[in-house]
Structures are given as structure tokens and as C-alpha cells.
MIFI-190068 format. One line per 3 residues: their letters; for each residue y negated, z, x of N, C-alpha, C, O. Coordinates in nm, 3 decimals, always signed. Layout:
<sites>
a) Y/Z/X/Y/Z/X/Y/Z/X/Y/Z/X  ...
</sites>
This chain:
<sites>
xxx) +0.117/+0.000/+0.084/+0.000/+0.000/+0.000/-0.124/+0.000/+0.089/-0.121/+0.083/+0.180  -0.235/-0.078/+0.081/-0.370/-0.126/+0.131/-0.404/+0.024/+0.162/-0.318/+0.108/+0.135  -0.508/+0.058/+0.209/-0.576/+0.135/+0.184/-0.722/+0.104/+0.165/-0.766/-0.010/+0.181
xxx) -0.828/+0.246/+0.117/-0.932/+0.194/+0.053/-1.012/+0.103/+0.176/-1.062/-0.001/+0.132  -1.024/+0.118/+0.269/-1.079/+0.014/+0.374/-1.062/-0.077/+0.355/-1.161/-0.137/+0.312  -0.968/-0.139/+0.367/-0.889/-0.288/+0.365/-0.932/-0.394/+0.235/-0.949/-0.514/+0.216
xxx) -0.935/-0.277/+0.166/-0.975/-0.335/+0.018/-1.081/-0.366/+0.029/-1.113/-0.484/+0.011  -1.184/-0.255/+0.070/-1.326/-0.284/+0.109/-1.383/-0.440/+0.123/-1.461/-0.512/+0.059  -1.291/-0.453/+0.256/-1.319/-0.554/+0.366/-1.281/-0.681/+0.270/-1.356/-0.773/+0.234
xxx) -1.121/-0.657/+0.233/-1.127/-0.812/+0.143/-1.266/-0.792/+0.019/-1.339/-0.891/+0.013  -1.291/-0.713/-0.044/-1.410/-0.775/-0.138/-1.520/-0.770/-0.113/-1.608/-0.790/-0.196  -1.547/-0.733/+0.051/-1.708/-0.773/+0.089/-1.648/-0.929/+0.128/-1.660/-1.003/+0.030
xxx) -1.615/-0.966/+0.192/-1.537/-1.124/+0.223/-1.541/-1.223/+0.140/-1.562/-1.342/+0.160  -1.507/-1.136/-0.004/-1.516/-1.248/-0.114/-1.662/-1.277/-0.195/-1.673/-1.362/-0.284  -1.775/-1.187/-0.146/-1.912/-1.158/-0.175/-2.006/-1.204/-0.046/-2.128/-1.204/-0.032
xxx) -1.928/-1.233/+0.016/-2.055/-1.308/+0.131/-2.190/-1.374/+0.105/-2.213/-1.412/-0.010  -2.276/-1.389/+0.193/-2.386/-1.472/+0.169/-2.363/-1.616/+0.143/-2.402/-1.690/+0.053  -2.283/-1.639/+0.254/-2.283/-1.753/+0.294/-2.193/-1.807/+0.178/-2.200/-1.929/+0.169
xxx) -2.113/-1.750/+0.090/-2.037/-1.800/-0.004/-2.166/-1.824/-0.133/-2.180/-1.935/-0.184  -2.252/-1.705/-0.173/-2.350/-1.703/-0.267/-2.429/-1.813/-0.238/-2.452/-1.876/-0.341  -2.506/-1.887/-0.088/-2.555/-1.986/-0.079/-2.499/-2.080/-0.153/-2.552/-2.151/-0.239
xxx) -2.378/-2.078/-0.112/-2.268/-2.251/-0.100/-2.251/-2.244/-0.263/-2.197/-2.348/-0.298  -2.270/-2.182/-0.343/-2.232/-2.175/-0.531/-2.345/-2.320/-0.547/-2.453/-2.346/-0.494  -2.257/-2.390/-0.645/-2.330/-2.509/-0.681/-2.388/-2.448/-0.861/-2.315/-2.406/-0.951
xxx) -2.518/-2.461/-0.863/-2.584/-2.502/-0.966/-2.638/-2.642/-1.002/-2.724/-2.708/-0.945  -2.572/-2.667/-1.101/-2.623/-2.842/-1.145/-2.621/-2.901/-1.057/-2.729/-2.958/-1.038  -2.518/-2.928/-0.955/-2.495/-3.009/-0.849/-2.580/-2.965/-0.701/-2.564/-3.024/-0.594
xxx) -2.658/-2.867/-0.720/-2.742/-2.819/-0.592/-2.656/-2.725/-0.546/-2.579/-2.683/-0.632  -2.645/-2.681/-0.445/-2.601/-2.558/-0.430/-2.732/-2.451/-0.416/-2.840/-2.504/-0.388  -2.728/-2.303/-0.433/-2.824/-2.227/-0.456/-2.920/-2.227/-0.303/-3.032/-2.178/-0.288
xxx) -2.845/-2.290/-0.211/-2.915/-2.219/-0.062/-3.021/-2.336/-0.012/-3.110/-2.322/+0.073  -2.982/-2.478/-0.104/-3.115/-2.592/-0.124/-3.218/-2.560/-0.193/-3.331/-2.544/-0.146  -3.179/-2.548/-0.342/-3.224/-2.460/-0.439/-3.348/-2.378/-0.387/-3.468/-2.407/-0.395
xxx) -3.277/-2.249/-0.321/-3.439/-2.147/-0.263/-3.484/-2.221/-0.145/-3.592/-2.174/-0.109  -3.441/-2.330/-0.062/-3.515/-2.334/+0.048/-3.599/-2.460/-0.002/-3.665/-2.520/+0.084  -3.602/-2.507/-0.139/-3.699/-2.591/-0.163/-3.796/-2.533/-0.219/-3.914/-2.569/-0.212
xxx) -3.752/-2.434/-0.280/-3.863/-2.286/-0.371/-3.954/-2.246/-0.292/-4.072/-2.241/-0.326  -3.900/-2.206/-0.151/-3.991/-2.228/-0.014/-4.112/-2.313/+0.013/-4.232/-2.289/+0.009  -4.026/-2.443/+0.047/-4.089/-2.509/+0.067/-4.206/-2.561/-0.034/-4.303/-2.625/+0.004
xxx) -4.186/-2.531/-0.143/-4.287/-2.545/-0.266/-4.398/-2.477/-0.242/-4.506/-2.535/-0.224  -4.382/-2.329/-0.238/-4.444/-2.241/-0.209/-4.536/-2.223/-0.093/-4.632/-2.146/-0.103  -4.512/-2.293/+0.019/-4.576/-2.280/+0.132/-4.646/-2.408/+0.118/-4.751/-2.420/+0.180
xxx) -4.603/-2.505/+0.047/-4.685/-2.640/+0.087/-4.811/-2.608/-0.058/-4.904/-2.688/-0.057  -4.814/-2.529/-0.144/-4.868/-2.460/-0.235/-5.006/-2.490/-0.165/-5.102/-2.563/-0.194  -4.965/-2.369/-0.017/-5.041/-2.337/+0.016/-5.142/-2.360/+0.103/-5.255/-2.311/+0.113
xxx) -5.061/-2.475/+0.187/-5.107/-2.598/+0.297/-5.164/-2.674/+0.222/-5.252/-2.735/+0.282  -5.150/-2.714/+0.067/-5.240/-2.844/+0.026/-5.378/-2.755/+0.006/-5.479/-2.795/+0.065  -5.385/-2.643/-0.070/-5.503/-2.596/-0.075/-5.593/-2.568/+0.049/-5.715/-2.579/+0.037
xxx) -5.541/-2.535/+0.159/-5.603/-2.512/+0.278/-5.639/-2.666/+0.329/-5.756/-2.680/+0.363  -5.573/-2.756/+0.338/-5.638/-2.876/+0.368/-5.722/-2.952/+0.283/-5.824/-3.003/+0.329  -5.678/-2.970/+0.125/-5.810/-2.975/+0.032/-5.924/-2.942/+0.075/-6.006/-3.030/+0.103
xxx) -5.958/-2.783/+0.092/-6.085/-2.713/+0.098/-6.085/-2.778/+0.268/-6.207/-2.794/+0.262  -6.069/-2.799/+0.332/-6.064/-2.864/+0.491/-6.177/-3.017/+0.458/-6.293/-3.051/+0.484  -6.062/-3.070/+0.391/-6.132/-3.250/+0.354/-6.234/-3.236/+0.258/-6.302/-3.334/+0.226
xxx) -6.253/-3.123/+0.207/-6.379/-3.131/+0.102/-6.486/-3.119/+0.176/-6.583/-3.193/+0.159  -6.485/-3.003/+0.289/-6.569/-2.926/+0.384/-6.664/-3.041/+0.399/-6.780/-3.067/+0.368  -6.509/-3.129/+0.493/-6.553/-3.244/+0.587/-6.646/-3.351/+0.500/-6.757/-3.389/+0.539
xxx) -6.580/-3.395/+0.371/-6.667/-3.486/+0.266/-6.806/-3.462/+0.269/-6.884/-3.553/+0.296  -6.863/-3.292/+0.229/-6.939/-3.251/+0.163/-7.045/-3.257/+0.268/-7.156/-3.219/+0.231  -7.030/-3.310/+0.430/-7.081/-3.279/+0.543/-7.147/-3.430/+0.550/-7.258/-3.463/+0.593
xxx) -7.060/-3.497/+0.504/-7.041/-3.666/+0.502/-7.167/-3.718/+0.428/-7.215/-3.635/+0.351  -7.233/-3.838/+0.433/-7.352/-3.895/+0.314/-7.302/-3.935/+0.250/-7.385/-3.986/+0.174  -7.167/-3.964/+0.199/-7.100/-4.019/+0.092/-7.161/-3.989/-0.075/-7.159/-3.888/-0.145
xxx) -7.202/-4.094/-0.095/-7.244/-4.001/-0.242/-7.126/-3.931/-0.308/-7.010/-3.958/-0.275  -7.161/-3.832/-0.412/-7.037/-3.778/-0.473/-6.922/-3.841/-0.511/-6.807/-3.810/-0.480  -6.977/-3.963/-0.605/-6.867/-4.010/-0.681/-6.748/-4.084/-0.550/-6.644/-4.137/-0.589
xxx) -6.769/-4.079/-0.451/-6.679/-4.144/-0.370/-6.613/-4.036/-0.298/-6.491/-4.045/-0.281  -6.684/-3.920/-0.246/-6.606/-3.792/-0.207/-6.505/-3.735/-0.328/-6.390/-3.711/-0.294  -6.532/-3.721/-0.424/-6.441/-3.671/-0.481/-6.316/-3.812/-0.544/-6.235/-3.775/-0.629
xxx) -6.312/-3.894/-0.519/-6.260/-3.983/-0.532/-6.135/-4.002/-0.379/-6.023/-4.053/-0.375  -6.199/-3.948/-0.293/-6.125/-3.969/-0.164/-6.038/-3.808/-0.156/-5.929/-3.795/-0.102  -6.112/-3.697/-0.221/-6.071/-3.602/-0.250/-5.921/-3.584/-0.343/-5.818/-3.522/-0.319
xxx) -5.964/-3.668/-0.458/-5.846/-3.684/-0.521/-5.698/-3.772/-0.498/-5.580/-3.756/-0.532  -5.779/-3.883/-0.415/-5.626/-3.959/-0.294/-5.564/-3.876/-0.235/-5.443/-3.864/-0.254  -5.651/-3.778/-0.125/-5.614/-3.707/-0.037/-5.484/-3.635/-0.134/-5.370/-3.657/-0.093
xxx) -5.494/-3.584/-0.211/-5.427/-3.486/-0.288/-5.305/-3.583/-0.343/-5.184/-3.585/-0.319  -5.373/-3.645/-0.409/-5.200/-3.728/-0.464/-5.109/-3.754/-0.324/-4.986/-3.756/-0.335  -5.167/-3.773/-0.200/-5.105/-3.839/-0.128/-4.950/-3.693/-0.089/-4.828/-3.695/-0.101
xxx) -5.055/-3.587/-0.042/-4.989/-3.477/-0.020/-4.864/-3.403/-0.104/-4.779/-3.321/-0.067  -4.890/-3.474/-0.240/-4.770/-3.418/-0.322/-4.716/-3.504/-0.321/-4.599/-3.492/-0.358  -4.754/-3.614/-0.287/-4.597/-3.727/-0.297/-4.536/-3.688/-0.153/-4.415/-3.694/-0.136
xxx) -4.606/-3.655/-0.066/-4.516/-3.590/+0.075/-4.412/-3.467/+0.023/-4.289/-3.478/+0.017  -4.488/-3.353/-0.011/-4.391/-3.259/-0.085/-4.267/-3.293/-0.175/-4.148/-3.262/-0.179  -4.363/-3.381/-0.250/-4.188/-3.421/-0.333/-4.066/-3.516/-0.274/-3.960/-3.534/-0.335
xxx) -4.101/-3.584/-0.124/-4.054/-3.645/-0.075/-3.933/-3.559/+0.010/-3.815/-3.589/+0.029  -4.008/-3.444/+0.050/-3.962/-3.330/+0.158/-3.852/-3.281/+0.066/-3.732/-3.305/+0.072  -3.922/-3.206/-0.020/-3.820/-3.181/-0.154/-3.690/-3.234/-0.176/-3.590/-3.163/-0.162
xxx) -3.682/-3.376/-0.217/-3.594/-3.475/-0.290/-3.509/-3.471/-0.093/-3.399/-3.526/-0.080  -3.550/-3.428/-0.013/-3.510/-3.501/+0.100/-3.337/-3.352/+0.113/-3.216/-3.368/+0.128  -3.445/-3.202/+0.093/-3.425/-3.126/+0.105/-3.298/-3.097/-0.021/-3.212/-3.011/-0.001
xxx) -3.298/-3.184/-0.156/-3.196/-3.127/-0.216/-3.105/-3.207/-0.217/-3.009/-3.187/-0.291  -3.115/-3.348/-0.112/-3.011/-3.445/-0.107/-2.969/-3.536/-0.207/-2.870/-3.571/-0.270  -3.139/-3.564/-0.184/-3.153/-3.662/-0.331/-3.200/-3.796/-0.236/-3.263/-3.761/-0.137
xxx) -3.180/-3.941/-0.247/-3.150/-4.072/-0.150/-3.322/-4.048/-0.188/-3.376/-4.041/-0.298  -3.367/-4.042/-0.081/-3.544/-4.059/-0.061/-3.601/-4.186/-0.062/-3.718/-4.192/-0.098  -3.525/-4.326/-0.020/-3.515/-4.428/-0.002/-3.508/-4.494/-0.178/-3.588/-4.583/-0.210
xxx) -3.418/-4.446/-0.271/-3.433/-4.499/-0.385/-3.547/-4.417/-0.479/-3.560/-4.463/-0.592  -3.603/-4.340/-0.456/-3.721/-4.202/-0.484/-3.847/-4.327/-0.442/-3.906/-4.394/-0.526  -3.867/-4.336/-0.296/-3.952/-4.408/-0.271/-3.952/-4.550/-0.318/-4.050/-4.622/-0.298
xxx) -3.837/-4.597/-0.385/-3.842/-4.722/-0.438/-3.892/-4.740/-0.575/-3.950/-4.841/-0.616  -3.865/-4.637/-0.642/-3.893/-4.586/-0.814/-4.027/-4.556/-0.786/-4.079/-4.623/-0.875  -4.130/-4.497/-0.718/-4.214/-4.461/-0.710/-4.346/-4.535/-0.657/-4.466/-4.516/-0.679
xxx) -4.260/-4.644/-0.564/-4.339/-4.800/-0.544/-4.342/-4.904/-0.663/-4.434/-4.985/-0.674  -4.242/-4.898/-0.746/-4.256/-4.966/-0.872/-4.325/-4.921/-0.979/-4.399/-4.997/-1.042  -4.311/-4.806/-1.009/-4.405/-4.727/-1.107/-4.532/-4.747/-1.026/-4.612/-4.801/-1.102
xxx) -4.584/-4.729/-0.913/-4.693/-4.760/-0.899/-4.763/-4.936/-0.911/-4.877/-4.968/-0.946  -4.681/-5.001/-0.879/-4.698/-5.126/-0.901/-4.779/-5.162/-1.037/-4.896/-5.197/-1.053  -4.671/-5.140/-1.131/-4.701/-5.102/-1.271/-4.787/-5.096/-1.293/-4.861/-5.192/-1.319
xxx) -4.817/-4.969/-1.295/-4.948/-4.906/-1.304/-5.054/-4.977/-1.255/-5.148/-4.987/-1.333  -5.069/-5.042/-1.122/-5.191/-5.116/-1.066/-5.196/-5.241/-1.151/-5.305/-5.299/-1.151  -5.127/-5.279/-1.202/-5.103/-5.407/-1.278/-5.144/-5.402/-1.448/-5.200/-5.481/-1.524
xxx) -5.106/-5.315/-1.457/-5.163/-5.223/-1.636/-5.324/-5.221/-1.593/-5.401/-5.290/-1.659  -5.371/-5.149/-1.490/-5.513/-5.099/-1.497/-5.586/-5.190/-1.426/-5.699/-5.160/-1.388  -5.527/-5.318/-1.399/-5.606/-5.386/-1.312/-5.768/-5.440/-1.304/-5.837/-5.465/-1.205
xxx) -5.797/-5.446/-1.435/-5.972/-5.470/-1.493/-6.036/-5.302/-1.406/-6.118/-5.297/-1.314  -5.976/-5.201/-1.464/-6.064/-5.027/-1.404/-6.035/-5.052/-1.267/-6.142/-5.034/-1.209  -5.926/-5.092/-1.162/-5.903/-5.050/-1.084/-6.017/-5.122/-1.005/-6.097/-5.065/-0.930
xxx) -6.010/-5.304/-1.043/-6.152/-5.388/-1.039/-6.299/-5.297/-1.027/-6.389/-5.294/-0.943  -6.275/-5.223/-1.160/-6.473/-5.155/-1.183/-6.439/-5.079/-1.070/-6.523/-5.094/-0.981  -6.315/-4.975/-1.027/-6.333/-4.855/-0.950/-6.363/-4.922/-0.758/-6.432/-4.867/-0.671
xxx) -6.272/-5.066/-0.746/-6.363/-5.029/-0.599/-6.492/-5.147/-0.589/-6.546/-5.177/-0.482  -6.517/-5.189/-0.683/-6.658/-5.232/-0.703/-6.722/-5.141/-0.715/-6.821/-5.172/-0.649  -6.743/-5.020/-0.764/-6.796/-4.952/-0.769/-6.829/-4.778/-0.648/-6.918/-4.693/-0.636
xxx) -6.666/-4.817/-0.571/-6.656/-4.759/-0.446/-6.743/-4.827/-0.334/-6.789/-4.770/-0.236  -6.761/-5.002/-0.375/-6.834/-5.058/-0.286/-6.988/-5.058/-0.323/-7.059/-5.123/-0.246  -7.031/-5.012/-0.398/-7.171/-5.033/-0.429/-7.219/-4.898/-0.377/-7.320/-4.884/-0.308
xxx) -7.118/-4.775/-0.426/-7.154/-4.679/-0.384/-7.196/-4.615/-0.198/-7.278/-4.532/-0.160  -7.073/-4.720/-0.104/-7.089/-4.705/-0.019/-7.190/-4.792/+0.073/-7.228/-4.757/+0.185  -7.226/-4.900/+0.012/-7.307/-5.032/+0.078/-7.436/-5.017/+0.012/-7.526/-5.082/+0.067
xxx) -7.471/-4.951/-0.090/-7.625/-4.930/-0.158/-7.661/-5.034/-0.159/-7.748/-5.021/-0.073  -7.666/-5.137/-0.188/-7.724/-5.258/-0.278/-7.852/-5.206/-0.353/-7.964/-5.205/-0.304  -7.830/-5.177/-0.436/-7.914/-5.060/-0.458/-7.960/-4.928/-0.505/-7.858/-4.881/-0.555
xxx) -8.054/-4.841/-0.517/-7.993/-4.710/-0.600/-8.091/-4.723/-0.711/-8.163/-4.813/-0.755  -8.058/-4.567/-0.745/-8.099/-4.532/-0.896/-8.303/-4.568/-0.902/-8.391/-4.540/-0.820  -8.309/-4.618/-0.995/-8.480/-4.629/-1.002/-8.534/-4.804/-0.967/-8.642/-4.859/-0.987
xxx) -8.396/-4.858/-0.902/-8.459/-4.975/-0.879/-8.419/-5.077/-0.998/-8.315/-5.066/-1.063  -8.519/-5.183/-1.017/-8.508/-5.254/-1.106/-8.429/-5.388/-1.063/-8.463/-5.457/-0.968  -8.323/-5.413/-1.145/-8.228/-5.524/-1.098/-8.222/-5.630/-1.248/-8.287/-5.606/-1.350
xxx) -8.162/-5.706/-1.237/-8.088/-5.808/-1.298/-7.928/-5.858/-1.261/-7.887/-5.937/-1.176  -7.857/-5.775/-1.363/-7.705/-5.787/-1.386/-7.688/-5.903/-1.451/-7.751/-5.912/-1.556  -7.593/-6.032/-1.407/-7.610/-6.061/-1.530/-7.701/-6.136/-1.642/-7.782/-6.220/-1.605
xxx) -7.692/-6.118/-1.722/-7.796/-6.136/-1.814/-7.885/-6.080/-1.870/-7.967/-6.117/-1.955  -7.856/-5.940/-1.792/-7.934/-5.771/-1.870/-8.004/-5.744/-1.707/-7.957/-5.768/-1.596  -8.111/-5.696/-1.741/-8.223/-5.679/-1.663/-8.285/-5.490/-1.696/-8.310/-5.440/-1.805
xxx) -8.292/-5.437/-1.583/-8.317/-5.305/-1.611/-8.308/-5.194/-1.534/-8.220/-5.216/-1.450  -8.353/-5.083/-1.520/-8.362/-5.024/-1.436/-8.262/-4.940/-1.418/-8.198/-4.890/-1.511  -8.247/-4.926/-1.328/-8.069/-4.855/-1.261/-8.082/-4.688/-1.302/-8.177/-4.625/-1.257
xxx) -7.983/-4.622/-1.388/-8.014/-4.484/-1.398/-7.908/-4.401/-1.332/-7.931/-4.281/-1.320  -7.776/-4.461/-1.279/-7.640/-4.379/-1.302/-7.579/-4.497/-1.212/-7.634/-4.601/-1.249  -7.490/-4.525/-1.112/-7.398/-4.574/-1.066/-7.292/-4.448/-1.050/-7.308/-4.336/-1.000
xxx) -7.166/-4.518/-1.120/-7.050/-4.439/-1.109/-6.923/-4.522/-1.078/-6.934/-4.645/-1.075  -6.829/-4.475/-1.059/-6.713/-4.526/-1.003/-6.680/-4.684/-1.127/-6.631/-4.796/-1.112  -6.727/-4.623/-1.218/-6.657/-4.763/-1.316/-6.799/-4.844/-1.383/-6.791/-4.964/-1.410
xxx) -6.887/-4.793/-1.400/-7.003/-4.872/-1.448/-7.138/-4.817/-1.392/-7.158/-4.704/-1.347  -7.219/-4.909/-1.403/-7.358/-4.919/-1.376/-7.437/-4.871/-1.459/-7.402/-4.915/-1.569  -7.537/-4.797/-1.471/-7.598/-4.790/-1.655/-7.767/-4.831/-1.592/-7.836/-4.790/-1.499
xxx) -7.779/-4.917/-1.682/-7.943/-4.948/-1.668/-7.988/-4.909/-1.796/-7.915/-4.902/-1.895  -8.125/-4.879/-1.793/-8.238/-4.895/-1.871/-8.319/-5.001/-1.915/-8.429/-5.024/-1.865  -8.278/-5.057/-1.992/-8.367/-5.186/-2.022/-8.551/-5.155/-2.058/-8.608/-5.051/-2.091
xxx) -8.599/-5.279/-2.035/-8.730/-5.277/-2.032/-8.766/-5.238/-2.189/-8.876/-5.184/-2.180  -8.727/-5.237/-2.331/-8.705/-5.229/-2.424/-8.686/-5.046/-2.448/-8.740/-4.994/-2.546  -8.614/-4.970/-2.358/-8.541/-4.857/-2.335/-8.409/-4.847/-2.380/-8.361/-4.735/-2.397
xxx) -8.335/-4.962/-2.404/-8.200/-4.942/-2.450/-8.144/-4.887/-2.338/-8.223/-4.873/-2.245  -7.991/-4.839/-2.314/-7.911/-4.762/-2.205/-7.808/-4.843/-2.217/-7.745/-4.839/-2.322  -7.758/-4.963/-2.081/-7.665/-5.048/-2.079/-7.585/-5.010/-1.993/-7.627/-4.997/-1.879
xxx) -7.438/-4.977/-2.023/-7.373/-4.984/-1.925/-7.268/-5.127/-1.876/-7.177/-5.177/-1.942  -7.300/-5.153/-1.785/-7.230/-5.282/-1.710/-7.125/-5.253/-1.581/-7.145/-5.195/-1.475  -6.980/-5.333/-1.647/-6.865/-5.267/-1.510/-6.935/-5.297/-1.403/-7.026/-5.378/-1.387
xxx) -6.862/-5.194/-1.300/-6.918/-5.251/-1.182/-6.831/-5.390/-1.100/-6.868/-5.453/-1.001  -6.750/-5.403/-1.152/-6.695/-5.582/-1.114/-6.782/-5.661/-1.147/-6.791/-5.729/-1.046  -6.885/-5.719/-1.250/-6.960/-5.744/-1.228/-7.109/-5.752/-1.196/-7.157/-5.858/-1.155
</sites>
């Protein structure tokens, strides 16, 4: 007959860590599982610290607003598609067909929005090349008027009349 030691030993053996890691949930096992919980968690915390980093740097920059926070918000998408990349890499998910689903959905998408995406870097380019700014009197077009607002997607003039026109910035 065992004694109580022995017994011990076989049911710490059968309670190991390394066994509790290796348990598969929904095809993960638990020890991917927390070390992506991790990695969530810490990159949490790296995007916010580099955010407030690239904003610093923006806010230092002559960029008018609408283009800093525009480069602000790339910066950021870019960083979580790294995370979820790390992630998907980390739970042994093919990163290669991830990045393929994720080049097509974007495709898509550029192809759906293609007129805004038009106003947005016409309007990234006006913002950065000043053509001209707010107060000056132009002719868009067929509409003539004084510039009140350049933003990422339209122009808004003031007509001589005082109407408030807004015109994409594609053209």
C-alpha cells in the first residue's frame, strides 16, 4: 500500500503547470491564450505612449490640424494591425492568410470610398501646399467666393451674395 507521500507526488504530477498551460480551449491552448492577454495588455500600453509621442511631435510640426490628426489616426490604425498581427501570429493563426483577408477588405473598401478618398488627399494636398488659405477670394469652378473652412473633404466658401458653399476638394 502507497503511502501518503507517494500519493502526494502522483497528484501534484497530475496538476502541473505545464499540463494547465497545454489544456486546449477552443483549439488554443490556455498558455497562448494568457500570453496573448499579455501581449494585449502591454501593447495597450505602448500604443498610448507612442500616440501621445507622435502627437507631441505633430503638434510641434506647422501641419495644419486637419492633417495632424489625420496622420494621427494612420499612425494608430497602423499599430493595431501590428498587434493583431503579433496576436494571430502568437495563437497560431496563418498570418499570411490574415494579411491576405485584410489586403482585400482593404481593397474594397478603397474602391467603395473612392470619390471621399479623392476629396480626402485633395484635400491633404491643399492643406499641405496652401494654394490658398482661409479669407482669400478664389474661383472654384463655377462658384466664386471667399474661402472660410478647408477641411479634409471640402472647401466651404462664402459667396459674394453670402451663401455658404461647400465644394469637394477633388475639385
Amino acid at each position: 500500500m502507497p503511502d501518503i507521500s507517494e500519493l502526494l507526488t502522483i497528484e501534484t504530477e497530475q496538476f502541473s503547470v505545464q499540463k494547465l498551460l497545454e489544456t486546449e480551449i477552443g483549439g488554443f491552448s490556455l498558455g497562448n491564450l494568457l500570453a496573448a492577454a499579455v501581449i494585449l495588455l502591454i501593447s495597450l500600453v505602448v500604443i498610448k505612449l507612442l500616440t501621445k509621442a507622435v502627437r507631441r511631435a505633430l503638434e510641434r510640426s506647422k501641419l495644419e490640424r486637419a492633417i495632424r490628426s489625420f496622420i494621427l489616426s494612420c499612425v494608430r490604425v497602423l499599430l493595431w494591425v501590428l498587434v493583431a498581427l503579433i496576436i494571430a501570429d502568437k495563437l497560431s493563426i496563418p498570418s499570411a492568410s490574415l494579411v491576405a483577408a485584410v489586403s482585400v477588405a482593404g481593397l474594397a473598401l478603397s474602391l467603395s470610398l473612392q470619390d471621399t478618398l479623392k476629396n480626402v488627399f485633395s484635400g491633404f494636398t491643399l492643406l499641405a501646399t496652401r494654394p490658398f488659405s482661409s479669407g482669400d477670394y478664389v474661383d472654384i469652378g463655377a462658384t466664386g467666393g471667399t474661402v472660410t473652412a478647408i477641411g479634409l473633404f471640402y472647401t466651404t466658401l462664402t459667396t459674394p451674395d453670402g451663401k455658404e458653399v461647400s465644394i469637394p476638394n477633388s475639385e
